[in-house]
N, C-alpha and C positions, 0 to 999 in steps of 0.2 A: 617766198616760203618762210611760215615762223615755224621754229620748232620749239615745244611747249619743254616742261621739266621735267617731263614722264620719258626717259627713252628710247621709250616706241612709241610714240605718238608722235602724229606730223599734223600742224593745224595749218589750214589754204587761207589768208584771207578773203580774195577774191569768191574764193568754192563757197564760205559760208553766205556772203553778202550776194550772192545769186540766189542761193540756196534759201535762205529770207523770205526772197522777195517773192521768189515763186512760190511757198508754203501762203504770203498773203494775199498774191492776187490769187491762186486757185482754191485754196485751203481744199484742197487735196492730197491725205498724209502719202500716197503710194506715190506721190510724186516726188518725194524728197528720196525714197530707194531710188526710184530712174534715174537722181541727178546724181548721185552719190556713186551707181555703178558707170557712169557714163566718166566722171571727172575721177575717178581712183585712177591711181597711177599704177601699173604694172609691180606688180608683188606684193601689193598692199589691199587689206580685208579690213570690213570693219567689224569689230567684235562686239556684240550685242549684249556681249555679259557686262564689258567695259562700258559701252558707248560712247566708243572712240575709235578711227581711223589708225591703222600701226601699219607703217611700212614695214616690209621684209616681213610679213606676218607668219609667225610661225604655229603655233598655241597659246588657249589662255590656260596658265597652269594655275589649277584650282588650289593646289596647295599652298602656292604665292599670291593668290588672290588678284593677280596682275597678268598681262601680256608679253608672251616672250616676242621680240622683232628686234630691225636690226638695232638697237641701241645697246640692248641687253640681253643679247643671246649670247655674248661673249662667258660674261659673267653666268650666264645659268649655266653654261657649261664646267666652267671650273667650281659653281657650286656641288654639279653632280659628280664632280672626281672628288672634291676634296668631302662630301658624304661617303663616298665610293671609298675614301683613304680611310677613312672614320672605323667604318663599317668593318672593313677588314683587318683594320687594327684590334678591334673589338674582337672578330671572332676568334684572332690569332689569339689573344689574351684567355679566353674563354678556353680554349682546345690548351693553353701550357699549362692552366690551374688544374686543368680534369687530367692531365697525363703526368702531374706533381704527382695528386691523389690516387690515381688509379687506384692503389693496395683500397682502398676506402671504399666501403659497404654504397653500393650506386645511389639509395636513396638518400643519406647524406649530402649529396650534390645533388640532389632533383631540381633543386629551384636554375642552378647552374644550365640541369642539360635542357630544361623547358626554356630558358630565354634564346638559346643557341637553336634552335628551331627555327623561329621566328625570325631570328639575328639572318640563317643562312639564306632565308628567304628573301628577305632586304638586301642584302647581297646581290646575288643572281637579279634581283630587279634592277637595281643601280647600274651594274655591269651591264646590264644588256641596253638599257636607256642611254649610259653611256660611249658605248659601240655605236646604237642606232645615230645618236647626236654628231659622233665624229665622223661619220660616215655621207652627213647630211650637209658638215663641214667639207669636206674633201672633194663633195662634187657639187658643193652649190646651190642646194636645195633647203624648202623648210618642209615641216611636218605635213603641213597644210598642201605645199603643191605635192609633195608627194602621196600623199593620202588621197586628195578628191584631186588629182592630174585630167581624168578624164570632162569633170567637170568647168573646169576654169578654161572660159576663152583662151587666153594667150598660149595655151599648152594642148591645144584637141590637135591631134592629126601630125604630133611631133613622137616619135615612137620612143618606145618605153625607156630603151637604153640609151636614150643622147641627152644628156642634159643642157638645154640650150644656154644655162648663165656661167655654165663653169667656163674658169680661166686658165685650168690647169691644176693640179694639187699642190703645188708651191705658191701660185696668184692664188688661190683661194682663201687659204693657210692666213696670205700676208693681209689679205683685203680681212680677215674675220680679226684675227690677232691683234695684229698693229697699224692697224690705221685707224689712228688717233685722232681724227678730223670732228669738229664739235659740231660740221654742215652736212646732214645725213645727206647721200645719194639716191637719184632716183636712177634706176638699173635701166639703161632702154632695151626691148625686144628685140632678138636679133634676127639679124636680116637671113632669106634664104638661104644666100650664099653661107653665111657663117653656118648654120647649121646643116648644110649638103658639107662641109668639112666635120664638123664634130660626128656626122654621124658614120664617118668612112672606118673602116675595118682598120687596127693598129697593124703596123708590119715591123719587120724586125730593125727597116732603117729607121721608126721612129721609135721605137723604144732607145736606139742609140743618141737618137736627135734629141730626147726628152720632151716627144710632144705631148706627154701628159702631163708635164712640170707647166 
């Protein structure tokens, strides 16, 4: 496995020099989708905006012009707190000039209370992106498997509330956070048995035991 400089992106040697060869002996393009979904590894999409392969695929964010996966989802996360810290620093500033001025004739400040509009809007979006993000964090999932779940093989007939990759919200937390490893992971599928346990009912002795840590 090499991994390129972008990352989220993982490039196969092997995958592309099959992938060649068959594109020449059949020069049939709908053949290189078959080999592509046959050889992707579990969590990994390839994104058609990029065209490129991104493990842990999560979204392309069109505002970053790039692929969030696992390389760099750490980092778009504390992008969106630290817009989030921005943002409400902003507003707070906006709301202590207007309650300085209050005694002041309201249009006077027009230009002030129009950008706070829009400011609170971005707000509430950020906040809730960032809720949905940590949330996504905590139990192990991306955007993508949770959005089209229904769709993606590895995930049909595994019910709504089990997340089969989570490790817990403290192994989750540790594997997103600080594992500093420059050899991206490939996640394997987990076996029945594991998820006939994730999907059992909490009781009060695992809440003592910490079995959602």
């Amino acid at each position: 496995m090499v991994v390129s400089n972008h990352p989220a992106i993982f490039l196969c040697n092997e995958f592309y020099e099959e992938l060649f060869l068959i594109v020449h002996i059949t020069w049939h393009v709908a053949v290189t989708y078959t080999v592509i979904a046959q050889l992707q590894p579990p969590r990994a999409k390839h994104c058609y905006d990029c065209d490129k392969c991104v493990l842990h695929f999560d979204h392309h964010c069109v505002w970053l012009g790039t692929c969030i996966g696992q390389g760099n989802h750490c980092k778009f996360w504390w992008y969106i707190c630290e817009e989030s810290a921005l943002c409400l620093w902003t507003g707070i500033l906006y709301i202590t000039y207007l309650r300085a001025n209050i005694s002041r004739a309201w249009w006077n400040d027009a230009i002030a209370i129009l950008l706070l509009i829009p400011l609170s809007i971005f707000i509430v979006f950020l906040l809730l992106l960032l809720f949905f993000h940590s949330y996504l964090i905590l139990t192990n999932q991306t955007t993508y498997e949770l959005v089209r779940r229904r769709r993606i093989p590895y995930l049909r007939g595994i019910p709504e509330r089990v997340y089969p990759f989570s490790k817990g919200v403290c192994h989750n937390l540790y594997d997103f956070c600080c594992d500093g490893s420059n050899i991206y992971s490939l996640e394997p599928l987990p076996s029945a048995q594991e998820l006939e346990e994730k999907s059992r009912p909490y009781t009060c002795l695992d809440v003592l035991t910490c079995r959602c840590c």
